[in-house]
C-alpha positions, 0 to 999 in steps of 0.5 A: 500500500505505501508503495503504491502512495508513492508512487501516485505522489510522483504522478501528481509531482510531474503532473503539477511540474508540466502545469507549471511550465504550460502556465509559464509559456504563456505569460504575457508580454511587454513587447509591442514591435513589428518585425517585417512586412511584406505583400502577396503577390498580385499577377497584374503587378509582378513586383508588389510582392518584391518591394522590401521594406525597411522598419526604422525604430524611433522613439516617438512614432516608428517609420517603416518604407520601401527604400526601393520604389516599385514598379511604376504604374504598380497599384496599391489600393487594394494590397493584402499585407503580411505584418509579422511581429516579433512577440505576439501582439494584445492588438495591432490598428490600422489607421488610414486617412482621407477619409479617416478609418480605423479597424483592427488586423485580421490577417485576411485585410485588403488595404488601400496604402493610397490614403495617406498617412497610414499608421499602425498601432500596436499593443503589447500582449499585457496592455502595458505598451503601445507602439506606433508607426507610420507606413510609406509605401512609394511606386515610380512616378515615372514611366521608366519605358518612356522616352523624354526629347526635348529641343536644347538648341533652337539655331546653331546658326541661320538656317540655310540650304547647307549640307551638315555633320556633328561629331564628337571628339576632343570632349566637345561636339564639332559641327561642319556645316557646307553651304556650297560655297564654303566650310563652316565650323561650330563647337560646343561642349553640351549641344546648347551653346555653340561658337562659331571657328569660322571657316577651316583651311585645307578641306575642299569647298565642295566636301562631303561632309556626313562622310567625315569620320572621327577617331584620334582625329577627323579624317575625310577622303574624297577625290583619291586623297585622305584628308586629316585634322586633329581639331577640325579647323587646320586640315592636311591633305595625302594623296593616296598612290595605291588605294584610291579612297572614295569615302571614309567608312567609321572608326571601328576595332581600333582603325578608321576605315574607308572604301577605296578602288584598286584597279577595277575593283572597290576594297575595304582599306583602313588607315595605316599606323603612319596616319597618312596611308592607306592598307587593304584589309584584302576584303573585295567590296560587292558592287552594291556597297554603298560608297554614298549616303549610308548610315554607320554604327559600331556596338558590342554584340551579344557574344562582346565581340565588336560589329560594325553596321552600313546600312542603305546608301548608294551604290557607285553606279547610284542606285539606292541601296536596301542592304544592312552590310555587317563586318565582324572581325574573326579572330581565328581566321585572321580576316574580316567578314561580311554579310548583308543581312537583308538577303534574309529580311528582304522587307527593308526599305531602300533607304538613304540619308538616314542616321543610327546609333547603338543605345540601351543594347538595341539599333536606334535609325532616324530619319532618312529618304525612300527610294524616290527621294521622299522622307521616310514616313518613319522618324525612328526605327528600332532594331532588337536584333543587332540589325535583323529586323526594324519596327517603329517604336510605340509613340506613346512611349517615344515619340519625338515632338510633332515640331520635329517632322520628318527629316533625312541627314540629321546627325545622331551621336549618344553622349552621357546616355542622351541621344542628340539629334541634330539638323537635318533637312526636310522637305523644303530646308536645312534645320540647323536645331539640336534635340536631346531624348533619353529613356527614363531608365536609363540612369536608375 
């Protein structure tokens, strides 16, 4: 019998202990303190459940925010947020305003995060403490897909029936300007204000001006003879003995490029290390390689090995070119390649006096004229293939003002992640304004 006594007293020991600890476990807390919030995922808005938010504890009345703004155009009417707490809490309030609301926490609440100030109150789980905060949660306000032009210079100089190019070297934009009668140059450090260098020395009066290249200096050819300048204005003429130049190319792969004839037939030639001759890259040219009129651009492809682009132009004999010439450099044949990639996408247009340049990983062409000479009913073509294939882009989000019209010849340059535009002609004059557009992305 006592044996039995004692062990009922050791029952009921344990018993009382495990009731002990239980009691113990659910003691109330002092703590009132919010841990993290996030949101759930919503298909329509793809980064409300990303956004991050930071919890500030202050004294008076804590701050929580999301550092990162979100997407713009996210809304946050209608979220359902998630609030974790690092005890678990007597009560938490929402208090939304404008109109004022109140309600307590659920844990199944659709909140409207637009009516602000919005606070939450918590309260611990004894009653003793109360903590407050104020809930910020901020979306874009700019559209980051949306392109923004601007005009920045109305005139460079009088407007006039002048062939015209801008190019950038010597960390300032350099304007030739030909008026059929003579040169003119222009310079500027940022599009907006120009001075006026007068006329240059040792460039022929009837200059092909939108053939000019830049590299570690100006180089032009026409007439047989390479012509060089290191700031534009004071020009050296080289006549050319073997290679006869027709036109200057672009500055690609560390060498300034240009079409020149060697015998009967038209090559791919560069200029030599001496800076004054020209070397045959061993390339014969097609007769439907434009030698007037195209447009050029070098980029970085996607396997980071440097291309250059000569789109339309005309051919020696005149006649407009619908082509978009590509010129790799392979490495392990020691030789340059090229391809016109519009055997495969016929449906490009023949077309002349346009101009193109390589920003946000994609081909951006402005402006140009048709085959019969009419401008191209499109002022900007987008290529996001490195040339393959060329859309108009989506005016509500890059549209160049309705002032700006249709224009061939123009000169486009990318500087600072801006593309500039500048001049060009119409159907009736040669503009002589500067526009300035960047994608609101481009710097976040």
């Amino acid at each position: 019998m006592k044996h039995l006594f004692n062990i009922f007293l050791l029952v009921t020991v344990i018993f009382l202990s495990a009731c002990g600890s239980k009691e113990e476990t659910s003691t109330s807390s002092s703590v009132a303190q919010l841990k993290a919030l996030t949101f759930k995922a919503d298909s329509r808005y793809p980064g409300l459940s990303k956004a991050v938010f930071t919890i500030e504890e202050r004294l008076d009345t804590g701050l929580v925010y999301n550092k990162d703004s979100m997407l713009f155009g996210t809304a946050l009417d209608s979220v359902v947020p998630s609030f974790k707490f690092v005890t678990t809490p007597g009560s938490a309030m929402i208090h939304l305003s404008n109109p004022d609301t109140s309600f307590y926490l659920s844990g199944n609440d659709v909140i409207d995060f637009t009516r602000l100030p919005i606070y939450l109150t918590i309260t611990s789980s004894d009653g003793s403490t109360k903590k407050v905060y104020e809930i910020c949660a901020t979306v874009h306000q700019v559209d980051p897909d949306l392109f923004v032009w601007q005009q920045v210079c109305e005139h460079v100089y009088p407007e006039n029936d002048s062939e015209q190019q801008v190019l950038w070297l010597n960390d300032q934009f350099t304007l030739f300007a030909n008026n059929g009668f003579a040169n003119h140059v222009y310079t500027s450090s940022d599009a907006v204000t120009w001075q006026d260098k007068g006329e240059p020395t040792g460039l022929p009066t009837n200059c092909r001006l939108r053939t000019i290249v830049a590299a570690d200096r100006f180089y032009y050819a026409a007439d047989s003879v390479l012509y060089t300048s290191a700031d534009g204005l004071s020009w050296a003429a080289y006549p050319q003995t073997s290679l006869y130049p027709h036109t200057m190319l672009m500055a690609f792969n560390d060498k300034v490029w240009a079409v020149a004839q060697e015998g009967d037939d038209m090559q791919l030639a560069s200029v030599g290390a001496d800076g004054i001759s020209l070397e045959s890259a061993e390339v014969t040219l097609p007769k439907d390689f434009p030698i007037s009129g195209f447009a050029s651009v070098v980029f970085e492809n996607k396997s980071y090995r440097p291309r250059a682009m000569v789109l339309g132009g005309f051919a020696i004999d005149g006649t407009p070119l619908n082509s978009r010439w590509s010129i790799e450099y392979s490495a392990a044949k020691g030789e340059y390649r090229l391809q016109n990639l519009t055997i495969e996408q016929p449906e490009f247009t023949s077309l002349t006096g346009a101009s193109i340049v390589w920003y946000n990983h994609q081909l951006f062409m402005f402006g140009g004229a048709t085959k019969d000479m009419k401008l191209h009913a499109l002022p900007i073509l987008i290529s996001e293939d490195e040339g393959m294939n060329w859309v108009a882009p989506d005016t509500l989000k890059n549209s160049l003002p309705s002032v700006y019209g249709l224009r061939q010849k123009q000169s486009a340059i990318v500087k600072d992640n801006y593309i500039y535009l500048f001049g060009g002609q119409n159907a009736s004059i040669t503009r002589t304004d500067v526009y300035r557009g960047k994608l609101n992305s481009i710097d976040w």
